[in-house]
N, C-alpha and C positions, 0 to 999 in steps of 0.2 A: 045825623049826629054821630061825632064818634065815639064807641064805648072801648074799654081796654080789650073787649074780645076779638071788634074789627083792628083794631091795631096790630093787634100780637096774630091777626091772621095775614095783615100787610107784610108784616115783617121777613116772612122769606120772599117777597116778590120786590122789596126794596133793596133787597142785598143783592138779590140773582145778578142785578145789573151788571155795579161796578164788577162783583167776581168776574161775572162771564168774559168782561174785556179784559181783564190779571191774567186769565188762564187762557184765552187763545191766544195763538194757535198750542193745539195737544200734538197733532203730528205735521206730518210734510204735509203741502201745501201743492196742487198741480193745477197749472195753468193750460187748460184747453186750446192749442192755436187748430185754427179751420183747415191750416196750406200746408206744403208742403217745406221739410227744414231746410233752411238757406234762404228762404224766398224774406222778401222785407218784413212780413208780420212774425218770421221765426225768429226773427234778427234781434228786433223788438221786443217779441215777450222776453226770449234768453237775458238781454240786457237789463228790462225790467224786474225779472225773475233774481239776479244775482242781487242786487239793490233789495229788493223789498226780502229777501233771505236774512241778508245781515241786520232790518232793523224787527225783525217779528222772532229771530232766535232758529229758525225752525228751515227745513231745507225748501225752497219753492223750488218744482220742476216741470218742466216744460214736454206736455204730449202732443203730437201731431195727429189731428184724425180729419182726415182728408173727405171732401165727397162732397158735389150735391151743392156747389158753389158757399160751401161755409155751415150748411143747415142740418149736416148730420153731427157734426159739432156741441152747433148751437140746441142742437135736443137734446142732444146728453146732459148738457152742463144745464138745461133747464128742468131737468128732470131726476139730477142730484139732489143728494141732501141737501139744504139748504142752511149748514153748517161753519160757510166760508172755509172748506179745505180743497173745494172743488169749483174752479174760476173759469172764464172765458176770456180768451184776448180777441177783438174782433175789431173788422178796420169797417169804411164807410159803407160796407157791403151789408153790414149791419141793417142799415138803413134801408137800403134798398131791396132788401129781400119781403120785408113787407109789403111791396107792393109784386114787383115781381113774382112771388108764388103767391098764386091766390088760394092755396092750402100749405098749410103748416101745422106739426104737430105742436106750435106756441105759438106765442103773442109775441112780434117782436120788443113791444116796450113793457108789459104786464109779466111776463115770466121770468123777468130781468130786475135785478136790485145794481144801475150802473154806479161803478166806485170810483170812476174820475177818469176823465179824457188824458192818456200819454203822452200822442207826438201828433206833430201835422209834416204833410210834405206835401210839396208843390205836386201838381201834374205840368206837364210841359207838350205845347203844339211842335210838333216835328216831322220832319218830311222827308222823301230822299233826295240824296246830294245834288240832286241836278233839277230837282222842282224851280219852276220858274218864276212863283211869287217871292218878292223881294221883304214881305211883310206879313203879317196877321191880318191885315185891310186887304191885303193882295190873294192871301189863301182863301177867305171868303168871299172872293171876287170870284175868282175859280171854278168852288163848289156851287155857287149860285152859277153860273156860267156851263158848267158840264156837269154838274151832278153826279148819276149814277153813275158815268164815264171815266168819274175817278175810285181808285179804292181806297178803304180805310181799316186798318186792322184794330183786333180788340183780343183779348185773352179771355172769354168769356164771359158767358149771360150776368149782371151782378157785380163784376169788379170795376175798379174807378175808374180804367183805360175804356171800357167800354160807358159808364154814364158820362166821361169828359168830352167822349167822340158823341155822344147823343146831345152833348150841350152846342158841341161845334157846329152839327148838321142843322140845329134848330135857330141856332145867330147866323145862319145863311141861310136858312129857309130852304133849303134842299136832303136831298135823303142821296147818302154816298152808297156804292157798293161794299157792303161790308164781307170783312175776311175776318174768320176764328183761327183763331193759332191757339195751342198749346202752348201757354206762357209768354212772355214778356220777350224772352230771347230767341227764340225763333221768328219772331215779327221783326225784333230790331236789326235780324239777318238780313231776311225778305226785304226791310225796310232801305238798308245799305248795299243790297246789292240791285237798288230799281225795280224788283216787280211787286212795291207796294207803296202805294204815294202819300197817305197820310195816316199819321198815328199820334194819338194823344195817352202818355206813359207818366210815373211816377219818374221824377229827377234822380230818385235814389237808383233806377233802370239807365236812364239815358245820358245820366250826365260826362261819362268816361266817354262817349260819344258825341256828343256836343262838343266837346274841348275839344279833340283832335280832327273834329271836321269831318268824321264819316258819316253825320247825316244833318239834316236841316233845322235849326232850331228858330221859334218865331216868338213864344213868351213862356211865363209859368203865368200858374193858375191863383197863387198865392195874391192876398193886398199888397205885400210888400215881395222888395225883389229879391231874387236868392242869393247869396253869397257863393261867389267862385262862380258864376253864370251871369254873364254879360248879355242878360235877355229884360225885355220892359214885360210891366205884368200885362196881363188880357185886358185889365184897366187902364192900364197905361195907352195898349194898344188900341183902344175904342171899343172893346167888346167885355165890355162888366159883367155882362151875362154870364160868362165864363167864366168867373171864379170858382173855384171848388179848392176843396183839400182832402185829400185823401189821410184823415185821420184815425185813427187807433184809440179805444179804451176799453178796460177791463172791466166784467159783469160779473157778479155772482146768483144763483140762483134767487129768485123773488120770495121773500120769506124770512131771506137772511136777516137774522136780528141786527138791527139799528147800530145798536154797542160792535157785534162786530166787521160791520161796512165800514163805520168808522175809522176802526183799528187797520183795516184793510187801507185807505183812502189813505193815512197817514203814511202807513209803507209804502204807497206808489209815490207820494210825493218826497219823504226821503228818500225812495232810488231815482228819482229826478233830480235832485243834489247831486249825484254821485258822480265823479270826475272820470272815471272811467266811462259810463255812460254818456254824458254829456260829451265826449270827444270823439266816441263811436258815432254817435245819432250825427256830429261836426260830418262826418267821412259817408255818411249815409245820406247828405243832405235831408236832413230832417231834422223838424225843431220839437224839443220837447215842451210838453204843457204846461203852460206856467200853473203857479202852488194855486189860483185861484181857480184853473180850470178842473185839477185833477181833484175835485169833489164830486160827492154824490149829485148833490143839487144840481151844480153844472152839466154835468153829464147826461142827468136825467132831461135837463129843458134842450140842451143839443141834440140830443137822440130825438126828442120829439120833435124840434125844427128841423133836421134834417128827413125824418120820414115827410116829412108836411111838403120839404121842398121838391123832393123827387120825384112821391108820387103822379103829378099831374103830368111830368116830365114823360116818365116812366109808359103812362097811359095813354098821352100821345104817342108816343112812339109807337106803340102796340105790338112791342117785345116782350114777352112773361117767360119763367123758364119750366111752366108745366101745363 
């Protein structure tokens, strides 16, 4: 039953709410990215970060802390305040680190309040110029056919070039010789000058090379096909298996109150509006999240179907990074 003394004691915890979300944010606002700046997730947050600035009043700014394929990152920002002035941008690698390190100082989806899915981008099968399969049926003719005989480069334990190249090896049922490069552009070198025969990259990487014919291109990874890439999807090509996306969204530490994820959600999805971004992400080939993805909800059931999907992937393969 209620008396006027449980009411008049409700009363500040009725009002806390709406204030809380009037007065954030109180100062600048920084965005965690994992990588290093210039690379596609710095591209990303910066462009996010300008957008969600103008609709919250308040400066967003974007820190790079490198290390540890994303995870020394991803512990700081899980071990902030949980204030929302202190965010993480993190791409599908997100995902994959849950299984991958089988010790972490968090939970990849419990230490995490996600505030809505960004951008998607293709990965693309590609090869060098003078590889002899004329198709995606032809490449996994190959691998099934020479296997370890062929190599395959990746930029590290955890990132998409390396789960896209484990999806490849697995729709041909062979295991390539793998090669680590330091980055995306020293493989794409290796890649174009023949002493590396296959690689599966983000289009935001390869696509300046696909158009001028310096190396082989066979599909993207995307359902639908990409603009300005005259390639059929893995779908198209017969290997559905193959689809992936190398996505991107923004976290804030777990705890963050409700009202302000919210208020956070709402900024990602006005700088998703925004016309300068939207023509950056055009030149990046990458597409941004529509308004339905870039929520909590959404974000929260993505993260959790994608650790679902990787792990068994993951585990087959029997590559961890500790």
């Amino acid at each position: 039953m209620l008396t006027r003394r449980t009411l008049l004691a409700a009363t500040p915890a009725l009002l806390a709410t709406p204030a809380l979300a009037e007065t954030f944010p109180t100062r600048s606002i920084t965005i965690t990215v994992p990588f290093a700046a210039g690379g596609p997730t710095d591209v990303v947050s910066r462009l996010v970060a300008e957008g969600m600035s103008k609709d919250l009043g308040q400066p967003v700014v974007v820190e790079n802390v490198t290390g540890a394929g994303g995870t020394i990152a991803a512990a700081r920002v899980a071990q902030a305040r949980p204030d929302g002035h202190t965010l993480l941008m993190h791409h599908i690698g997100h995902a994959s680190t849950a299984t991958l390190y089988r010790k972490l100082p968090y939970d990849v989806q419990e230490s995490f309040a996600p505030l809505g899915l960004v951008s998607d981008a293709a990965m693309t099968v590609v090869a060098r110029p003078d590889f002899p399969a004329a198709d995606l049926p032809g490449v996994l003719a190959a691998i099934k056919a020479q296997g370890d005989g062929l190599t395959l480069a990746h930029s590290g334990l955890g990132g998409a070039n390396q789960l896209c190249g484990m999806l490849l090896q697995r729709a041909a049922g062979r295991a390539l010789t793998t090669v680590v490069f330091r980055g995306s552009a020293p493989a794409i070198t290796d890649l174009m000058a023949g002493r590396i025969d296959l690689f599966c990259d983000q289009a935001t990487n390869t696509a300046p090379f696909i158009r001028d014919s310096r190396i082989k291109a066979y599909a993207v990874t995307l359902p639908q096909r990409v603009p300005g890439l005259d390639l059929p999807t893995t779908a198209e090509a017969g290997a559905p298996d193959l689809a992936m996306s190398t996505w991107h969204g923004l976290y804030a530490p777990a705890g963050t109150p409700a009202e302000i994820q919210e208020r956070l959600a709402t900024a990602i999805r006005a700088a998703l509006r925004e016309e300068r971004l939207l023509t950056r992400f055009a030149e990046l080939v990458t597409a941004p999240a529509s308004q339905e993805r870039a929520t909590p909800a959404r974000h929260r059931r993505h993260l959790a179907e994608e650790v679902a999907r990787w792990r068994p992937i993951i585990q087959e393969a029997g590559q961890y990074a500790d």
